[in-house]
TIRO-2110 file (N, C-alpha, C; in Angstrom, 1 decimal):
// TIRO-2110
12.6, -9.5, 5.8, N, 1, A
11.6, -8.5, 5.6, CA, 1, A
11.6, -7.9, 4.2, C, 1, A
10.4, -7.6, 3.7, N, 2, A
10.2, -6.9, 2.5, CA, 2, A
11.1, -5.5, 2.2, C, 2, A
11.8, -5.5, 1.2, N, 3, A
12.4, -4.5, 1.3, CA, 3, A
10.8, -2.5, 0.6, C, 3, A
11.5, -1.7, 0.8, N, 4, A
10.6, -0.3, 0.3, CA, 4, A
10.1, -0.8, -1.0, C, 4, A
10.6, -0.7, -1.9, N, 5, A
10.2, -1.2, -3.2, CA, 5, A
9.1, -2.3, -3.6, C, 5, A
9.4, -3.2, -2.3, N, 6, A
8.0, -4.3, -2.2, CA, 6, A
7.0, -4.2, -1.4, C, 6, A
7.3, -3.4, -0.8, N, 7, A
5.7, -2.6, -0.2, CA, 7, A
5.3, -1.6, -0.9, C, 7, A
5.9, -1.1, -1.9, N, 8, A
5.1, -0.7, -2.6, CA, 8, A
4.1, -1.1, -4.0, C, 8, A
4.6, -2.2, -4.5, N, 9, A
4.8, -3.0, -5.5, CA, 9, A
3.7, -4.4, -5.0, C, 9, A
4.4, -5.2, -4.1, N, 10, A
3.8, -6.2, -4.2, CA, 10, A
2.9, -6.2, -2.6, C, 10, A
2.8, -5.5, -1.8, N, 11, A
1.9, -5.6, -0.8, CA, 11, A
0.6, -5.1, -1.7, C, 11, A
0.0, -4.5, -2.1, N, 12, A
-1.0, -4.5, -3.1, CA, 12, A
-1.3, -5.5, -4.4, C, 12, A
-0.7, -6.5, -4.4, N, 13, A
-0.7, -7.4, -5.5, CA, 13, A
-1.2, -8.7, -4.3, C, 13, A
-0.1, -8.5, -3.1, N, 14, A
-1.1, -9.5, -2.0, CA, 14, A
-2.1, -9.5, -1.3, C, 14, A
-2.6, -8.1, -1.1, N, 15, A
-4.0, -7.8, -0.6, CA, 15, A
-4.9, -8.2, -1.7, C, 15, A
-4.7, -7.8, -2.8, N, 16, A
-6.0, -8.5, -3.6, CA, 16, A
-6.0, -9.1, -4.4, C, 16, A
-4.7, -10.0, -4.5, N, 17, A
-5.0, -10.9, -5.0, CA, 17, A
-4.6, -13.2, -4.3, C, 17, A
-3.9, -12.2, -3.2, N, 18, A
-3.8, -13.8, -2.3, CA, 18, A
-4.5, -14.2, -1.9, C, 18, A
-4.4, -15.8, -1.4, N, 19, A
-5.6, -16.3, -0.5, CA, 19, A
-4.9, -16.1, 0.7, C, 19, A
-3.5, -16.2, 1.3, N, 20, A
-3.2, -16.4, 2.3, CA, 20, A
-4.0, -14.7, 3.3, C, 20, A
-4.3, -15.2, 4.4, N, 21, A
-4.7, -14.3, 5.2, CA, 21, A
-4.4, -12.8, 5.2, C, 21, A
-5.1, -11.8, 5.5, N, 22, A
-5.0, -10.6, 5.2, CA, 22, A
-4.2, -10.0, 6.3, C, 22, A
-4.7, -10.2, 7.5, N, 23, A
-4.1, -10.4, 8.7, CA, 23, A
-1.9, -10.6, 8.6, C, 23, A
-1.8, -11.8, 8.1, N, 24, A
-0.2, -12.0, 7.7, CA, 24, A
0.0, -10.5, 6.8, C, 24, A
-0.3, -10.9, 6.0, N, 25, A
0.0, -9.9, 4.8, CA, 25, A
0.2, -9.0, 5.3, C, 25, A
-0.3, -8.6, 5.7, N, 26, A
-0.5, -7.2, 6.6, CA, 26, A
0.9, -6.5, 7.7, C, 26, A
0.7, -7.7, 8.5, N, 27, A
1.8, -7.8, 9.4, CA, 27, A
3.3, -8.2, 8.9, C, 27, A
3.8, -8.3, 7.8, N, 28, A
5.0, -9.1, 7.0, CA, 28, A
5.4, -7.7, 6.8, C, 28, A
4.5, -6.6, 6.3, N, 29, A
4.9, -5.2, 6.1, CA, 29, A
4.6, -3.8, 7.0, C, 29, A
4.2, -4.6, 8.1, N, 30, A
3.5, -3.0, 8.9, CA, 30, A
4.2, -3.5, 10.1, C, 30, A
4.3, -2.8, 11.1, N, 31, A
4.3, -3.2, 12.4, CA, 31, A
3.2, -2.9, 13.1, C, 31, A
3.0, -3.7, 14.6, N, 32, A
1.6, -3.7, 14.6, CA, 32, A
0.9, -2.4, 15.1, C, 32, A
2.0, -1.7, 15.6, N, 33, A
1.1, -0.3, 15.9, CA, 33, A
0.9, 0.6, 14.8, C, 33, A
1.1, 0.4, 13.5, N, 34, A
1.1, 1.2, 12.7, CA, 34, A
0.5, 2.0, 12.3, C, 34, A
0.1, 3.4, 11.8, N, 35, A
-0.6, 4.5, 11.7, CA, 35, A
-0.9, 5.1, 10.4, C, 35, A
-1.7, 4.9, 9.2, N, 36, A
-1.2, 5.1, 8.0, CA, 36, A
-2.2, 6.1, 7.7, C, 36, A
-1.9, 7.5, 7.3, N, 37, A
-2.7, 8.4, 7.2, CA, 37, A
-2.4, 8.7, 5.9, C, 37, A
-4.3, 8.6, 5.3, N, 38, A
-4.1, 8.8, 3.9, CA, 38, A
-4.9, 9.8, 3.4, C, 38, A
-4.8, 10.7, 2.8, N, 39, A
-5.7, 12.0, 2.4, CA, 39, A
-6.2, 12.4, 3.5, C, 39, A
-5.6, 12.3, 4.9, N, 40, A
-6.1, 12.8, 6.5, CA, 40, A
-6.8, 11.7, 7.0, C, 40, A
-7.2, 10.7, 6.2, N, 41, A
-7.5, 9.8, 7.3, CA, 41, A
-6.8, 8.6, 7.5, C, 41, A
-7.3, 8.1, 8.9, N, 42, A
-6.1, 7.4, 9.8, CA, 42, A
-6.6, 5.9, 9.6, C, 42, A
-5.9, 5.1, 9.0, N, 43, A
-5.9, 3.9, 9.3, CA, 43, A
-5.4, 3.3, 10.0, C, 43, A
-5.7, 2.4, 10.9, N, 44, A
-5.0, 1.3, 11.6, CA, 44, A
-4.6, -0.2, 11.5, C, 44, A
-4.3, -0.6, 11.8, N, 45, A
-4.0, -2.3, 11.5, CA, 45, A
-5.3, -3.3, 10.9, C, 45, A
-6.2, -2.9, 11.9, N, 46, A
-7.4, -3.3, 11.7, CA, 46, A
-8.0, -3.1, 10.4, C, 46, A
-8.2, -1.6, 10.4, N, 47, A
-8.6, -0.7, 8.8, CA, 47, A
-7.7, -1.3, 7.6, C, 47, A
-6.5, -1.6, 7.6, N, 48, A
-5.9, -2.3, 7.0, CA, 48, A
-6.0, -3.5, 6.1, C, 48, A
-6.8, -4.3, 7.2, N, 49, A
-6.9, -5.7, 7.1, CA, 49, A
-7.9, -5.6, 6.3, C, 49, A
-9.1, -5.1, 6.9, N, 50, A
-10.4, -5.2, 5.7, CA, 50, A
-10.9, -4.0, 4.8, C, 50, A
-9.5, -3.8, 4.7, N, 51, A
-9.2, -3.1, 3.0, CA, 51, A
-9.1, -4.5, 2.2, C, 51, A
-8.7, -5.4, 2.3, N, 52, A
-8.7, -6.9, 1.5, CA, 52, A
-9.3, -7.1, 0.8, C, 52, A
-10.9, -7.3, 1.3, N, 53, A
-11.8, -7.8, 2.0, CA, 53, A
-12.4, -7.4, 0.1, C, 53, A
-13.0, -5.8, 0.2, N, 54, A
-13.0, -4.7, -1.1, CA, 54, A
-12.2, -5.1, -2.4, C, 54, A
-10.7, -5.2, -2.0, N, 55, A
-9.8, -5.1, -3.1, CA, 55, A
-10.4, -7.0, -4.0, C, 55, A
-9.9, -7.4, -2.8, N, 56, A
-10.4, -8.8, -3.5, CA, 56, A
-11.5, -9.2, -4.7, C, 56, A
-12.5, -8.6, -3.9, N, 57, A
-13.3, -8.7, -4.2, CA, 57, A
-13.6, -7.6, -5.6, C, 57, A
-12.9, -6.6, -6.0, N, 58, A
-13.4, -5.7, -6.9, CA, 58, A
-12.1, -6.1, -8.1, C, 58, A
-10.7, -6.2, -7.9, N, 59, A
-9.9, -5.7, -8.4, CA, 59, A
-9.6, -7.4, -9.3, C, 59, A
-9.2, -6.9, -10.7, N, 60, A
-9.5, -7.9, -11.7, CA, 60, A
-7.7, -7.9, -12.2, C, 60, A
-7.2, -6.6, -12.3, N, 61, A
-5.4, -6.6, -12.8, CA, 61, A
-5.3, -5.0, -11.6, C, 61, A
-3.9, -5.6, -11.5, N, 62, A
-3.2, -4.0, -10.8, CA, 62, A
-2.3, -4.3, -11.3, C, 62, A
-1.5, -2.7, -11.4, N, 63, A
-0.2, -2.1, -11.8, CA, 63, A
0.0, -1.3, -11.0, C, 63, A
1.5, -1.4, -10.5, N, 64, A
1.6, -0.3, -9.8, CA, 64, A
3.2, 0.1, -10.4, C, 64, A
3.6, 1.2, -11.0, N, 65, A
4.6, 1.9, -11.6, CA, 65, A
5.1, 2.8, -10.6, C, 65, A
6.6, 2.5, -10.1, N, 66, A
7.2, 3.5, -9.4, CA, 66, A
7.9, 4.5, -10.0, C, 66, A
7.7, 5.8, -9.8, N, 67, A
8.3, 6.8, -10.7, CA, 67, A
9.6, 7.0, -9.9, C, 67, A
9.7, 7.2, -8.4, N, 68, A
10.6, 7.9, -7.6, CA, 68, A
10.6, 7.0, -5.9, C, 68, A
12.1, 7.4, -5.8, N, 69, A
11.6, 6.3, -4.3, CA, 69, A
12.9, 7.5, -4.1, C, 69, A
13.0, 7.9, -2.6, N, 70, A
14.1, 8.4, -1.8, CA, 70, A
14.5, 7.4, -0.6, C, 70, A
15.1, 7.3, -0.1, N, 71, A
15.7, 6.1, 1.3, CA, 71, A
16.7, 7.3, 2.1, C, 71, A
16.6, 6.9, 3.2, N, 72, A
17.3, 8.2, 4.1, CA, 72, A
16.8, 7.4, 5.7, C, 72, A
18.2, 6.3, 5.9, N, 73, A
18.3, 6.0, 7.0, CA, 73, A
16.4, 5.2, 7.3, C, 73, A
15.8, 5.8, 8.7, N, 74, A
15.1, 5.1, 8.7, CA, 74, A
13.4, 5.8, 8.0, C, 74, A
13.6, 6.3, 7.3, N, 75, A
12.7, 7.1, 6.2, CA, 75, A
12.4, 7.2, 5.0, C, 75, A
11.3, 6.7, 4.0, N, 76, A
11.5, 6.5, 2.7, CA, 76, A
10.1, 7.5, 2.3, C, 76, A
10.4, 8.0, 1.2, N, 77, A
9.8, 8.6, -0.1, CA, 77, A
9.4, 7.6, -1.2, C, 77, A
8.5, 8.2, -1.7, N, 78, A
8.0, 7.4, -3.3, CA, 78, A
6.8, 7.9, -3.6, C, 78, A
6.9, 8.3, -5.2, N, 79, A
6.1, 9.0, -5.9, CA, 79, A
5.7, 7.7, -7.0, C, 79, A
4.4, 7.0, -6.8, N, 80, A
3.9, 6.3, -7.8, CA, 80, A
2.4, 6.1, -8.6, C, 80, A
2.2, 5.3, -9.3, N, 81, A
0.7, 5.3, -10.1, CA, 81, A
0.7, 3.8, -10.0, C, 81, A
-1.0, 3.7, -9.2, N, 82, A
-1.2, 2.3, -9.3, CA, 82, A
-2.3, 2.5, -10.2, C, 82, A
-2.6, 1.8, -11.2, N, 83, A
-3.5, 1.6, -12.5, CA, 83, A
-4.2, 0.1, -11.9, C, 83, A
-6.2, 0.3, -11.0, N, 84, A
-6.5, -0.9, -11.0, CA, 84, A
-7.9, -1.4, -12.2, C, 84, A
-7.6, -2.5, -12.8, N, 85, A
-9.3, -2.6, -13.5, CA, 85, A
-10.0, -3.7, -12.9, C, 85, A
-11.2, -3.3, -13.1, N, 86, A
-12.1, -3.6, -11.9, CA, 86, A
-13.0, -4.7, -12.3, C, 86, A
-13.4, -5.4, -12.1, N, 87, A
-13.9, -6.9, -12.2, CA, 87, A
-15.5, -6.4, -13.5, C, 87, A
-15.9, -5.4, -13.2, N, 88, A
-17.1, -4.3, -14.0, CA, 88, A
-16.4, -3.4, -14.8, C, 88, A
-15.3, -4.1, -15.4, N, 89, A
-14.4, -2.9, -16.3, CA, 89, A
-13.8, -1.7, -16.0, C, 89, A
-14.0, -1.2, -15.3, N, 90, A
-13.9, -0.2, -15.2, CA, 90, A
-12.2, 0.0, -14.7, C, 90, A
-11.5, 1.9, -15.0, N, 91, A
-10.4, 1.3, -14.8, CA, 91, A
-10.0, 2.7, -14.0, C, 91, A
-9.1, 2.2, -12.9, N, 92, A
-8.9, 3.7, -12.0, CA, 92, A
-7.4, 3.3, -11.9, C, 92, A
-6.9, 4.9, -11.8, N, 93, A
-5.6, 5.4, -11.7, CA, 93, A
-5.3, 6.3, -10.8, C, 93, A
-4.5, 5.8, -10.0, N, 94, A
-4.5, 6.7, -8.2, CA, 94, A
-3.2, 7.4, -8.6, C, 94, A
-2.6, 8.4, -8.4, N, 95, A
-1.0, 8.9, -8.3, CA, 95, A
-1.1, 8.9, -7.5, C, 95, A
0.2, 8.5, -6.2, N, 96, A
0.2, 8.3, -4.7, CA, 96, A
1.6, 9.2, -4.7, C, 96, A
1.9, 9.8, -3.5, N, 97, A
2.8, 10.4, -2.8, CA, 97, A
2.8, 10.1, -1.5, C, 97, A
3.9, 9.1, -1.3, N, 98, A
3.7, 8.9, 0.2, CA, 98, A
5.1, 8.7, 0.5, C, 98, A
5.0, 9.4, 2.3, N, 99, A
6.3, 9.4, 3.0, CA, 99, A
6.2, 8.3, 4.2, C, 99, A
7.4, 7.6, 4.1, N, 100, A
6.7, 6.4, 5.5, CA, 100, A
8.1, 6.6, 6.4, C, 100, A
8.2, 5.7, 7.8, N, 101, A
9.1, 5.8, 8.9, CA, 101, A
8.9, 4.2, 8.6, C, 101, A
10.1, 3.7, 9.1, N, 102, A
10.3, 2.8, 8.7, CA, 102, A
10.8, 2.1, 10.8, C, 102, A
10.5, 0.5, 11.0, N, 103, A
11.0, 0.5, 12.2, CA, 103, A
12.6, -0.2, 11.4, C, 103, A
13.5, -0.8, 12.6, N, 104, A
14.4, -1.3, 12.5, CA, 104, A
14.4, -2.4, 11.9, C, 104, A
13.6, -3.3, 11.8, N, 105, A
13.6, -5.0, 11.0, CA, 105, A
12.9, -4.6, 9.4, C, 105, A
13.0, -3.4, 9.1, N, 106, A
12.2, -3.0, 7.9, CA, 106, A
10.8, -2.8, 7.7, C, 106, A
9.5, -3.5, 9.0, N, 107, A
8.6, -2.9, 8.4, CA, 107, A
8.0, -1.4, 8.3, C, 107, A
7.3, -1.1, 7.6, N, 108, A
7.0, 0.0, 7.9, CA, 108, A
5.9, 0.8, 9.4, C, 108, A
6.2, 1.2, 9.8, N, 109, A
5.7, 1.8, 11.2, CA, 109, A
4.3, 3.3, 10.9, C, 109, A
4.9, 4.0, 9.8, N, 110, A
3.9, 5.3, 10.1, CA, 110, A
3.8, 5.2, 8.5, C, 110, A
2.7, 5.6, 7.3, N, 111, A
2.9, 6.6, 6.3, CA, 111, A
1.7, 7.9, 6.6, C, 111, A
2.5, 8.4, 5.6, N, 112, A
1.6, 9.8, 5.7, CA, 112, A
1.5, 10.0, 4.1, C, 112, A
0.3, 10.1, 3.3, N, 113, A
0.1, 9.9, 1.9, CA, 113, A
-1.0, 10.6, 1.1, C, 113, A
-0.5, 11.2, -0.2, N, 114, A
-1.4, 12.1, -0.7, CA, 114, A
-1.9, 11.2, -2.2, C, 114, A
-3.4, 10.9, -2.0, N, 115, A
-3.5, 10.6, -3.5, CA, 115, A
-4.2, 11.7, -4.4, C, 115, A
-4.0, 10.9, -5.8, N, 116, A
-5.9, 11.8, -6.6, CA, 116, A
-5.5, 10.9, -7.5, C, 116, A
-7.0, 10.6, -7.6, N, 117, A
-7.2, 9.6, -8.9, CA, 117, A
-7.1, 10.7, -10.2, C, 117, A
-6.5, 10.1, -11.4, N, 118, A
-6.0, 10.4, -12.5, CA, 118, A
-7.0, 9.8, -13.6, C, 118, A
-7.2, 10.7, -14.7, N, 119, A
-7.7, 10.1, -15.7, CA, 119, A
-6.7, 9.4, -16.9, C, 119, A
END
């Protein structure tokens, strides 16, 4: 299983830019009941999957820079900036703060996550 640092890092590098299925991808880091609440809203597994779908389709380079990660048994912290540019130039910068639960085999099970895009 992916360890914290690769779900933060490279699960976004495989949603938009792999061919292998979104669905896997998906599942290699989430468990399947998973709950990801971001700025208040709730994603699901499903909502997950065709988030892809967008990224693929839009996202030309990503970065994502981890400033901070905390780990505490089965709970992790991480304060980061993903930098994406967009297939139409354009370039956005999210700062993320998110707290996730993690199950036993590592994937992640719940986040709860605050962004704002940055100039």
């Amino acid at each position: 299983m992916p360890d914290f640092h690769a779900f933060l890092t490279r699960l976004p590098h495989e949603l938009a830019f792999s061919e292998e299925d979104p669905a896997a991808i998906v599942d290699r880091y989430y468990t399947p009941d998973l709950e990801y609440r971001n700025d208040g809203v709730v994603l699901d597994r499903r909502r997950l999957i065709d988030h892809a779908g967008p990224a693929r389709r839009n996202a030309r380079e990503l970065d994502v820079q981890v400033h901070e990660t905390l780990l505490d048994g089965d709970r992790a912290a991480a304060r980061f900036t993903m930098t994406v540019l967009t297939r139409k130039d354009r370039t956005l910068r999210i700062e993320a703060h998110v707290f996730a639960w993690l199950a036993p085999d590592g994937r992640v099970r719940r986040v709860d996550s605050i962004t704002r895009t940055v100039s």
